[in-house]
N, C-alpha and C positions, 0 to 999 in steps of 0.2 A: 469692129463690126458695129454699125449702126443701131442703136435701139429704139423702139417708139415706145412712149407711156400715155396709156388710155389716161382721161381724165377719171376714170371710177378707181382707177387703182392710187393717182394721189392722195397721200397723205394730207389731212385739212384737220388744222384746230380752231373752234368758233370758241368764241367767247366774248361777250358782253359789244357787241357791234363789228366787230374784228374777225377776220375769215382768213387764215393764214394758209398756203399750202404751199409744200415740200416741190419743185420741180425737179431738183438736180441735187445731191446731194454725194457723199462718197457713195454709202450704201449700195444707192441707185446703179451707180455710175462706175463705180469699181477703183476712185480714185479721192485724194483729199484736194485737189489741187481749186476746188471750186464746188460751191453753193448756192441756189437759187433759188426764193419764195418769191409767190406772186399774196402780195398784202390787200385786200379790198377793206374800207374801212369806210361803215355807213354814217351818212352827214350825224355830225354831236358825237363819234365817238373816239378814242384815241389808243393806240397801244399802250402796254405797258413801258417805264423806261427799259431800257437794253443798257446791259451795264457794258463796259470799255472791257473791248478782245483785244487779243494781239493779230487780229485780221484788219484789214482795210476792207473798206465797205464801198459799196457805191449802188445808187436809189436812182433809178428809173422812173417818171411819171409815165403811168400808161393813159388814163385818164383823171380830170376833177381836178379838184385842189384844196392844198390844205398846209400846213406847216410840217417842218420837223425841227425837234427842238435838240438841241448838242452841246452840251454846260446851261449856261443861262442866255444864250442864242437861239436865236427862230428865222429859219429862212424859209422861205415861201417857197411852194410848190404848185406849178402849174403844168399841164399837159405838155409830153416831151421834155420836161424840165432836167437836168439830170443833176445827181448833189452825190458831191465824194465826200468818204466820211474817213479820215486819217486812223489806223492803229490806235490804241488807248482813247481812243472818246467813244462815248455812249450814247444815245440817242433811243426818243421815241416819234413818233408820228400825231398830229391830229388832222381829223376833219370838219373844223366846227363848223361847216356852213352847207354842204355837197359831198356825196362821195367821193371817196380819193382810191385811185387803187397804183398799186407801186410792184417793179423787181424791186428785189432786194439783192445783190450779187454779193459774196462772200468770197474773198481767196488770202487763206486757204480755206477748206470748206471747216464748220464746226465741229460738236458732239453730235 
């Protein structure tokens, strides 16, 4: 059966430039097989790193641009851009210049 989630009932953590919320989770969802945050991150500010899961990841640009950094690599991040992020590597996000806002897809989903 189909579910719809108001925006006031997502989950959202702010902190220090960074506006993360929850869209899809098991919780939610009823299942672990997949995970969703939409990441808004305002121009100068960057996530924390994300240390290395046993998930495969993949970043969606919704709008802006800004890097993600994955060991000591930086790929650039442009609107529609999309960047797979392999099992055991860790990564975080910056925005130095413009806001950047990104999905984040998780499978399987996390904690």
């Amino acid at each position: 059966m189909p579910t719809i989630f108001n925006p006031e009932d997502l989950p959202v953590k702010r902190q220090n430039g960074v506006a993360s919320t929850t869209l899809a989770n098991g919780a939610m969802v009823g299942s672990r097989a997949l995970q969703i945050e939409r990441v808004r991150l305002e121009a100068g500010s960057h996530t924390q790193p994300g240390q290395p899961t046993a998930a495969e990841r993949f970043l969606y640009v919704v709008s802006g641009a800004g890097r993600a950094r994955v060991g000591e690599a930086a790929y650039p991040l442009e609107a529609e851009s999309v960047l797979w992020i392999e099992s055991g590597d860790g990564f975080w996000l910056e925005a130095p210049t413009e806001e950047l806002e990104v999905l984040i897809c998780r499978a399987p989903a996390g904690e």
